[in-house]
Jmol script that loads the backbone (N, CA, C; Angstrom):
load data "model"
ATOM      1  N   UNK A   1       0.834  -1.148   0.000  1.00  0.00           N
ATOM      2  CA  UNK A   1       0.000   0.000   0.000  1.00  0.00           C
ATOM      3  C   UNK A   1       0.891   1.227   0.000  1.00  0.00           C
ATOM      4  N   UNK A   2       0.453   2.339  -1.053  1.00  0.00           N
ATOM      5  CA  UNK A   2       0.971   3.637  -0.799  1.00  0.00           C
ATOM      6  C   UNK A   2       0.235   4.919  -0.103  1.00  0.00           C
ATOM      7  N   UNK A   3       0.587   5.367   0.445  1.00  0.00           N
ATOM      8  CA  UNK A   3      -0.254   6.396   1.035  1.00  0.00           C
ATOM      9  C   UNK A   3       0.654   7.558   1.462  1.00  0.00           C
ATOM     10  N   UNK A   4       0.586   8.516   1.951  1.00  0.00           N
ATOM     11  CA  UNK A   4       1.236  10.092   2.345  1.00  0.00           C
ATOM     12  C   UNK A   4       1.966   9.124   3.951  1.00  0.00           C
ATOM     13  N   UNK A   5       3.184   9.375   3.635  1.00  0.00           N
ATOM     14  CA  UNK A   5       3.884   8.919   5.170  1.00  0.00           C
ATOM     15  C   UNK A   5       3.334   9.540   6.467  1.00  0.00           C
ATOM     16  N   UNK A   6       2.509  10.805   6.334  1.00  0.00           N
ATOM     17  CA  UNK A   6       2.096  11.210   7.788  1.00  0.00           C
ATOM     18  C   UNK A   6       0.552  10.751   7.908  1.00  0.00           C
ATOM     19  N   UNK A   7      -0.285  10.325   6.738  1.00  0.00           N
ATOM     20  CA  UNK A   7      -1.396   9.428   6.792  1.00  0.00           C
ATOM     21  C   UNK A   7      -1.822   8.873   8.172  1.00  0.00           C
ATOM     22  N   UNK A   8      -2.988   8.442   8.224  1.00  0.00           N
ATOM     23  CA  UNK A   8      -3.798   7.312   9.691  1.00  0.00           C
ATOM     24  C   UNK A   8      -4.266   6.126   8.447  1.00  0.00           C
ATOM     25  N   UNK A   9      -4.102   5.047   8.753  1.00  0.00           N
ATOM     26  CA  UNK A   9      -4.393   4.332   7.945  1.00  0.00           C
ATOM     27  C   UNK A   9      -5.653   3.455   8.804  1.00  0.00           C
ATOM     28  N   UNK A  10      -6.684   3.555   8.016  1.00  0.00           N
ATOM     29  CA  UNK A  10      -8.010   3.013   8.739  1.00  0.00           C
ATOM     30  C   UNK A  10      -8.318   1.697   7.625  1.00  0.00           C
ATOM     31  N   UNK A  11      -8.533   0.834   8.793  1.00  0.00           N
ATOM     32  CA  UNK A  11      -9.183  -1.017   8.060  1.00  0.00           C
ATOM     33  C   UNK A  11     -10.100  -0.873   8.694  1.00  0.00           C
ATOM     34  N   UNK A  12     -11.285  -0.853   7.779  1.00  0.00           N
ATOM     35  CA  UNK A  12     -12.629  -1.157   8.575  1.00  0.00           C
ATOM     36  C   UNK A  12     -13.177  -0.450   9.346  1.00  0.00           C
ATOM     37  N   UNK A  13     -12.245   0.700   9.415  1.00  0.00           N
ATOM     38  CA  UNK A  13     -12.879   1.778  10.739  1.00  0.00           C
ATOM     39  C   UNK A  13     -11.905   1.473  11.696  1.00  0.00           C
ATOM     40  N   UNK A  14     -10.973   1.025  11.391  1.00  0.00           N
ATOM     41  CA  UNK A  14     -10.196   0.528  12.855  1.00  0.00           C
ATOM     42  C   UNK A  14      -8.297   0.932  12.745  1.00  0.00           C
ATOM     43  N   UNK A  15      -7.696   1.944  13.565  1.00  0.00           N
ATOM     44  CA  UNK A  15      -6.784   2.299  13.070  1.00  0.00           C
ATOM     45  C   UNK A  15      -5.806   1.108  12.940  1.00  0.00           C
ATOM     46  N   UNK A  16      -4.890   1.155  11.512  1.00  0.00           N
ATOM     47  CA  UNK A  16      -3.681   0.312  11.647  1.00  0.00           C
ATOM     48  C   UNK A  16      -2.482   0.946  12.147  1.00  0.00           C
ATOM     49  N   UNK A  17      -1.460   0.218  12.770  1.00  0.00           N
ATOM     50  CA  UNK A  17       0.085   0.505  12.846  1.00  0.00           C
ATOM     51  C   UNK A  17       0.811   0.663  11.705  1.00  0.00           C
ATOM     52  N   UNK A  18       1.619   1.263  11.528  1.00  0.00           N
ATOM     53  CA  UNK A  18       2.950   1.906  11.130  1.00  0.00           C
ATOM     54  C   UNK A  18       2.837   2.827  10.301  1.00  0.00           C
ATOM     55  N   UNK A  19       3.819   3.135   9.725  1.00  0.00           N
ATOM     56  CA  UNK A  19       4.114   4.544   9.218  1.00  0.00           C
ATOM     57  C   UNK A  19       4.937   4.680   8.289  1.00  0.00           C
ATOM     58  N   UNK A  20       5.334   5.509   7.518  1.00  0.00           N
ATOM     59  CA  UNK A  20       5.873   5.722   5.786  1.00  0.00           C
ATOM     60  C   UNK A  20       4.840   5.535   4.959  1.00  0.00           C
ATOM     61  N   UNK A  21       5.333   5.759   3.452  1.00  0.00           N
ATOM     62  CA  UNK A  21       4.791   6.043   2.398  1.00  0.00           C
ATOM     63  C   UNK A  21       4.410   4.867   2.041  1.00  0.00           C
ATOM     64  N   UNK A  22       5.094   3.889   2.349  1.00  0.00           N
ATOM     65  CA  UNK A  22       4.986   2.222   1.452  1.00  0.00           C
ATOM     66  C   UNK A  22       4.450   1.362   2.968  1.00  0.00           C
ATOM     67  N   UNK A  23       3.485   0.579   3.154  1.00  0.00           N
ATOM     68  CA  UNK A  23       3.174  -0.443   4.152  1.00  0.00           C
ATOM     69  C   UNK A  23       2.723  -1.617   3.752  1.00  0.00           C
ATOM     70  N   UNK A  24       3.118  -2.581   4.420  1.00  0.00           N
ATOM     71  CA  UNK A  24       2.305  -3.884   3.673  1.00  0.00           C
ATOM     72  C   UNK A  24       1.905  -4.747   4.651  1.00  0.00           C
ATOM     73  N   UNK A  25       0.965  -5.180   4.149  1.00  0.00           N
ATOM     74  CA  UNK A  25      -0.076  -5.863   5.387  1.00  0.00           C
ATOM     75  C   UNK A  25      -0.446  -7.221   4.906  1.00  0.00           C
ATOM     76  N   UNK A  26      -0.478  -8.327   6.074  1.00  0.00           N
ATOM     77  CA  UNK A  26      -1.305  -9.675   5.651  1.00  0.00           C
ATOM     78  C   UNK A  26      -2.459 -10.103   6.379  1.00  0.00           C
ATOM     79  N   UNK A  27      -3.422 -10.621   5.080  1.00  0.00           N
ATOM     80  CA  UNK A  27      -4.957 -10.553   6.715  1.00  0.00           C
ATOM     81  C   UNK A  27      -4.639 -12.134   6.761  1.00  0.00           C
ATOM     82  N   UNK A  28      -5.516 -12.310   7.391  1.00  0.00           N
ATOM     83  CA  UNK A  28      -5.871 -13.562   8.336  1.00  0.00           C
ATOM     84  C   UNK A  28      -5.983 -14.785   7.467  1.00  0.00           C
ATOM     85  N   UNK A  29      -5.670 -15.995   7.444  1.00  0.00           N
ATOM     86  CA  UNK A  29      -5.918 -16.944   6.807  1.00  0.00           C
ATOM     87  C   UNK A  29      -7.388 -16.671   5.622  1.00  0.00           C
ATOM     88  N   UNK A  30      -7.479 -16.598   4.355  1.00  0.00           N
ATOM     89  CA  UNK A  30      -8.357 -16.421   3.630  1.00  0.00           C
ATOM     90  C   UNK A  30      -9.049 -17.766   3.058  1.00  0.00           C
ATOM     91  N   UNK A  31      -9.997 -18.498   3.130  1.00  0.00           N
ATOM     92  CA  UNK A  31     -10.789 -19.666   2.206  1.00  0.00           C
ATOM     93  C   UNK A  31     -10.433 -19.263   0.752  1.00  0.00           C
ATOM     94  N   UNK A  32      -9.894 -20.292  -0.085  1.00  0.00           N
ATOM     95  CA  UNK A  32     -10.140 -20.016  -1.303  1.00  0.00           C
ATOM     96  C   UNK A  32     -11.152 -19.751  -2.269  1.00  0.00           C
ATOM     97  N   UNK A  33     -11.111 -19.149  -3.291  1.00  0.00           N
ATOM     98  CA  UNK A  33     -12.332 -19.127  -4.076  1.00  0.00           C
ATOM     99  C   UNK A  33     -12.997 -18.169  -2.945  1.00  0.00           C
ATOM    100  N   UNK A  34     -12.555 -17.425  -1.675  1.00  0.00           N
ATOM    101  CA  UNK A  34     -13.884 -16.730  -1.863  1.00  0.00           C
ATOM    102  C   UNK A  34     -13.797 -15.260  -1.658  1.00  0.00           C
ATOM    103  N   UNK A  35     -13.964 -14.196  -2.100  1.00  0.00           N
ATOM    104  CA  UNK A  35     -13.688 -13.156  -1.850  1.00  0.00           C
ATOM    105  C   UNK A  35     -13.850 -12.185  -0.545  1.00  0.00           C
ATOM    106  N   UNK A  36     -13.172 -11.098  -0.145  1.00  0.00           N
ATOM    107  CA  UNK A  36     -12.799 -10.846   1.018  1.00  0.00           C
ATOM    108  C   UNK A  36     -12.765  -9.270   0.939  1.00  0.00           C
ATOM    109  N   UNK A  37     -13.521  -8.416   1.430  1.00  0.00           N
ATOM    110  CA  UNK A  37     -13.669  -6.678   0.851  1.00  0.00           C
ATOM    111  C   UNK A  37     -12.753  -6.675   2.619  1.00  0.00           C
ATOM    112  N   UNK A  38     -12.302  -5.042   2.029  1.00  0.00           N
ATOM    113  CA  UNK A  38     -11.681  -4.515   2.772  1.00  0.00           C
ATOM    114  C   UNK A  38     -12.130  -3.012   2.981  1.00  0.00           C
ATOM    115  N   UNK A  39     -12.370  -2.111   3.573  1.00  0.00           N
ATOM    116  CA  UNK A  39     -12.326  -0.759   3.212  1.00  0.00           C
ATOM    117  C   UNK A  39     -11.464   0.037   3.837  1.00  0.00           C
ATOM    118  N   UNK A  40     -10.569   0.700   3.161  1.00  0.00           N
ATOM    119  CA  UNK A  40      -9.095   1.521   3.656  1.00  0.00           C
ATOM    120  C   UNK A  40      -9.580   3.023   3.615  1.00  0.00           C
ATOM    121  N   UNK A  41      -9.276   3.196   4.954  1.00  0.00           N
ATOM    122  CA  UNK A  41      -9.249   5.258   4.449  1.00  0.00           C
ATOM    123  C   UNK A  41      -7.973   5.713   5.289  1.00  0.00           C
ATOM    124  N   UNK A  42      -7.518   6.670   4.439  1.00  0.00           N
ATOM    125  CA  UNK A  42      -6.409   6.906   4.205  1.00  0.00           C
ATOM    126  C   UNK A  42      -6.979   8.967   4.993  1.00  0.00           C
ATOM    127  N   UNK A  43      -6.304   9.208   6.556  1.00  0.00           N
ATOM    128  CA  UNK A  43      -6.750  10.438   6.270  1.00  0.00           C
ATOM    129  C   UNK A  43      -5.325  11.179   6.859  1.00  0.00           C
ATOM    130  N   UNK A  44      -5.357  12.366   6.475  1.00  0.00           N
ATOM    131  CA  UNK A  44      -4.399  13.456   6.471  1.00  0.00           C
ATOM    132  C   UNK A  44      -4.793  14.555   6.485  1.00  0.00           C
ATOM    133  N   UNK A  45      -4.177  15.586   7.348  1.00  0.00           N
ATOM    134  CA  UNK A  45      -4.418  16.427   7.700  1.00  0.00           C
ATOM    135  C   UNK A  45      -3.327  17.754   7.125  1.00  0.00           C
ATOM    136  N   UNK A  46      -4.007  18.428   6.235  1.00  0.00           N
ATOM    137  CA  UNK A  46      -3.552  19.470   5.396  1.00  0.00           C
ATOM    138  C   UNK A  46      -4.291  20.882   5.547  1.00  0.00           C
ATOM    139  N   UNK A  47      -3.093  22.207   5.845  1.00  0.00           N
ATOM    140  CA  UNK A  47      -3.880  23.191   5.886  1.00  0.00           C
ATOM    141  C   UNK A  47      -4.828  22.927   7.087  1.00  0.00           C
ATOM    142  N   UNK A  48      -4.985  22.430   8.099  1.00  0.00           N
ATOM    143  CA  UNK A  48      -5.555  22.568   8.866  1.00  0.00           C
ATOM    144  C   UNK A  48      -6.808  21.615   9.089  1.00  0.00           C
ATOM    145  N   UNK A  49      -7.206  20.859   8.085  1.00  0.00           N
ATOM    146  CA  UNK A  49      -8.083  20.428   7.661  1.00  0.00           C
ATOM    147  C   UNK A  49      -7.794  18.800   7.314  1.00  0.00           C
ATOM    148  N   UNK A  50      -8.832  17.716   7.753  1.00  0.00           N
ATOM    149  CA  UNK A  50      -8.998  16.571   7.517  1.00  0.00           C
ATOM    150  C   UNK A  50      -9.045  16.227   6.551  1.00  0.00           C
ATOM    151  N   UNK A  51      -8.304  15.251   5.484  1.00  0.00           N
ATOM    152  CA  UNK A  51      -8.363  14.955   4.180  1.00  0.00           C
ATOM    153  C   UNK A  51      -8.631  13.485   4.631  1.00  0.00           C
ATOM    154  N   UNK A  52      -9.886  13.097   3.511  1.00  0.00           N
ATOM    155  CA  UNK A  52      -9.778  11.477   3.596  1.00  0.00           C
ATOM    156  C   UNK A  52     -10.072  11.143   2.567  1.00  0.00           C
ATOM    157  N   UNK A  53      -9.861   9.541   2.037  1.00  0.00           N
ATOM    158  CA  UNK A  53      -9.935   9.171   1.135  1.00  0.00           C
ATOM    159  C   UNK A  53      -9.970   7.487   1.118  1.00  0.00           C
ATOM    160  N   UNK A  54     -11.011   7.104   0.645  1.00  0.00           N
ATOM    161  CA  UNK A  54     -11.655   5.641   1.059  1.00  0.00           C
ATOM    162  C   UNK A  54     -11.643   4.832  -0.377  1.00  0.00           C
ATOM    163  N   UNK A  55     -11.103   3.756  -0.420  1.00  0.00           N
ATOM    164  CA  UNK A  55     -11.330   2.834  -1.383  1.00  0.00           C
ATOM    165  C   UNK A  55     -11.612   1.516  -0.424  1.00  0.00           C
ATOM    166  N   UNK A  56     -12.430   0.585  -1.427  1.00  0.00           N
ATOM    167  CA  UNK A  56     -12.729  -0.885  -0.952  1.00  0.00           C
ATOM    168  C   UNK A  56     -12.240  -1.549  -1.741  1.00  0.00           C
ATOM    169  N   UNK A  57     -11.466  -2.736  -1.090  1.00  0.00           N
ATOM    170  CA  UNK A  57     -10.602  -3.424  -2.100  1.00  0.00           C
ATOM    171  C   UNK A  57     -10.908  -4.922  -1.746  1.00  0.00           C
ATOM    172  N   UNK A  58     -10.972  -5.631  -2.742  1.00  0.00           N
ATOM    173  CA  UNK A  58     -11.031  -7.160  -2.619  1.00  0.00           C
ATOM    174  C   UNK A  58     -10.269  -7.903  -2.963  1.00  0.00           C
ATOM    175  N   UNK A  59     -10.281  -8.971  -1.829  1.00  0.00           N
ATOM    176  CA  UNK A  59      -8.743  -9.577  -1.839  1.00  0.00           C
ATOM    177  C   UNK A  59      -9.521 -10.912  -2.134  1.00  0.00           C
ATOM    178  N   UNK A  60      -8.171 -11.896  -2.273  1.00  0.00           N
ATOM    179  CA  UNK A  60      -8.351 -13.337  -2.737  1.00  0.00           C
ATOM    180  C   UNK A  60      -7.288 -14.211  -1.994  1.00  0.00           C
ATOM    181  N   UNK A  61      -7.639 -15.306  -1.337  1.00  0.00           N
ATOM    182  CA  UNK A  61      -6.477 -16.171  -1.047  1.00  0.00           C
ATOM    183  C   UNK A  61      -5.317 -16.623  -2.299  1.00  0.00           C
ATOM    184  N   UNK A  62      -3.965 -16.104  -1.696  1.00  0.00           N
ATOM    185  CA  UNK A  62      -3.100 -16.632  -2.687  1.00  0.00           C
ATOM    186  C   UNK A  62      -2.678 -15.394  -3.510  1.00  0.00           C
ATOM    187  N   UNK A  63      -3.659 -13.915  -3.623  1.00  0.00           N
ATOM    188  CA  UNK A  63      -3.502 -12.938  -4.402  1.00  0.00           C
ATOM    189  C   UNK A  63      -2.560 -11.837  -3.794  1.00  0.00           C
ATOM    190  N   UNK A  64      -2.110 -10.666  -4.047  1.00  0.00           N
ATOM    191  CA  UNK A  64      -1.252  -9.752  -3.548  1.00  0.00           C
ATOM    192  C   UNK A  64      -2.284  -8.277  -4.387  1.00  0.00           C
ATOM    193  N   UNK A  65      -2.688  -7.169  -3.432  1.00  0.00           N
ATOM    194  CA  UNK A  65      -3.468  -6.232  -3.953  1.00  0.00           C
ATOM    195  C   UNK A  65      -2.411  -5.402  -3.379  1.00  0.00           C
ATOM    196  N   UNK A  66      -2.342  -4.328  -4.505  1.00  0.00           N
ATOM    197  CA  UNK A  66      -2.051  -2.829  -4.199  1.00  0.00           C
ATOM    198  C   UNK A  66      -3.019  -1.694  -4.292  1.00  0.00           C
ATOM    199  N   UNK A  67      -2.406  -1.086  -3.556  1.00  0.00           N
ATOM    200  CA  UNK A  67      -3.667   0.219  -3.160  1.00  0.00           C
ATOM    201  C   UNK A  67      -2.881   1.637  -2.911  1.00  0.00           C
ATOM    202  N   UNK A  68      -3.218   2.183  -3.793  1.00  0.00           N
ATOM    203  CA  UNK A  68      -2.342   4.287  -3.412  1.00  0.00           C
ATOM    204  C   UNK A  68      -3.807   4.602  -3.137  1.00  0.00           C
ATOM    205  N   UNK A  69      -3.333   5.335  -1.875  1.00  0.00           N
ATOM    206  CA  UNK A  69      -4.097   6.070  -1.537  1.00  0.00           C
ATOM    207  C   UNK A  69      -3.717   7.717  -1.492  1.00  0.00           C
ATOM    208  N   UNK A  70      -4.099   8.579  -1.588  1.00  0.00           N
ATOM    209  CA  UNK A  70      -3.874  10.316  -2.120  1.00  0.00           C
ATOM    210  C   UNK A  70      -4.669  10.792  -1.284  1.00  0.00           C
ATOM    211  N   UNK A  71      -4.523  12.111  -0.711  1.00  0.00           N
ATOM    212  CA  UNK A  71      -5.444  12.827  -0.462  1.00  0.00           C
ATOM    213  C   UNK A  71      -6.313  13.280  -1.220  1.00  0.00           C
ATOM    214  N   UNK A  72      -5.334  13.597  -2.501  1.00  0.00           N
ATOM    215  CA  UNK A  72      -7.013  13.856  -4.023  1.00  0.00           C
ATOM    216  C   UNK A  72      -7.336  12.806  -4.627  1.00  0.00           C
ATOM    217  N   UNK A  73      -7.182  11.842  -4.123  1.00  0.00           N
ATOM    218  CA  UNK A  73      -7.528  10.741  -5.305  1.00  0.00           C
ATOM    219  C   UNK A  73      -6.956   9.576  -5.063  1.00  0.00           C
ATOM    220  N   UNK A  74      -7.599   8.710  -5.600  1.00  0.00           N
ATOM    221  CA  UNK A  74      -7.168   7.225  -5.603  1.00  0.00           C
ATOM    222  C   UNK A  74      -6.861   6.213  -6.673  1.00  0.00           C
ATOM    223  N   UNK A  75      -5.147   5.965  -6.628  1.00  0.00           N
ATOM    224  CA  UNK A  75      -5.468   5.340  -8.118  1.00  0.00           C
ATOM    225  C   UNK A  75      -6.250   3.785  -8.054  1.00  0.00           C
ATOM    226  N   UNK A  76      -6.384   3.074  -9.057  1.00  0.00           N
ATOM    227  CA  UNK A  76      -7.126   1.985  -9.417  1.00  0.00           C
ATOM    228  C   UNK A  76      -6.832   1.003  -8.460  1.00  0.00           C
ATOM    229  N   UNK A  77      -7.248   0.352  -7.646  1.00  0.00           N
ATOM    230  CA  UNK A  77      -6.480  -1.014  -6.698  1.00  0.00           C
ATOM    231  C   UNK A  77      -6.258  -2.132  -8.146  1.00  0.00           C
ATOM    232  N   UNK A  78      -5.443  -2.995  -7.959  1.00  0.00           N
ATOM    233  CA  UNK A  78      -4.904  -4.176  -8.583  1.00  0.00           C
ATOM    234  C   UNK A  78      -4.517  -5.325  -7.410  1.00  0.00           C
ATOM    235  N   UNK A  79      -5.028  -6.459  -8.007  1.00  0.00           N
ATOM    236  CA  UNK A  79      -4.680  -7.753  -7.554  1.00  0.00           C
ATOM    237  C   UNK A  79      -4.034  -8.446  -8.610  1.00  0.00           C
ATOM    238  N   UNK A  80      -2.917  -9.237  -8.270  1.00  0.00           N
ATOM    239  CA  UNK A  80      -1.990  -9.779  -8.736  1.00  0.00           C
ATOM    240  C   UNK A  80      -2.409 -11.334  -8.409  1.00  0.00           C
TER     241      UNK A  80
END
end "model"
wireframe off; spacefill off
backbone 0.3
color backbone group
């Protein structure tokens, strides 16, 4: 995952750990064949002001997803 290094990185509503521009995360044992949503918000605080920015991403056992997250924008998620 990419995101702004001073970012809060939110799973589900629930803050994650660490910090920098680049993070990478593994969830929990996944069932195959079955799909698995995630929703990331990404917020930052610019000018004084709360920036956020939410994508939902679906994962797959066995797959590897990337996700940029921006304060203006979000590019496309990909699973590999």
């Amino acid at each position: 995952m990419t995101l702004p290094a001073d970012a809060t990185l939110l799973f589900n509503g629930t803050a994650a750990t660490g910090t920098g521009t680049v993070r990478t995360f593994r969830t929990p044992a996944l069932q195959p064949g079955q799909n698995y949503r995630y929703e990331l918000t990404a917020e930052v605080v610019r000018d004084g002001r709360t920036e956020r920015v939410t994508e939902s991403v679906v994962v797959r056992a066995g797959e590897t997803a990337t996700v940029t997250l921006t304060p203006t924008g979000i590019s496309t998620a990909s699973a590999k």
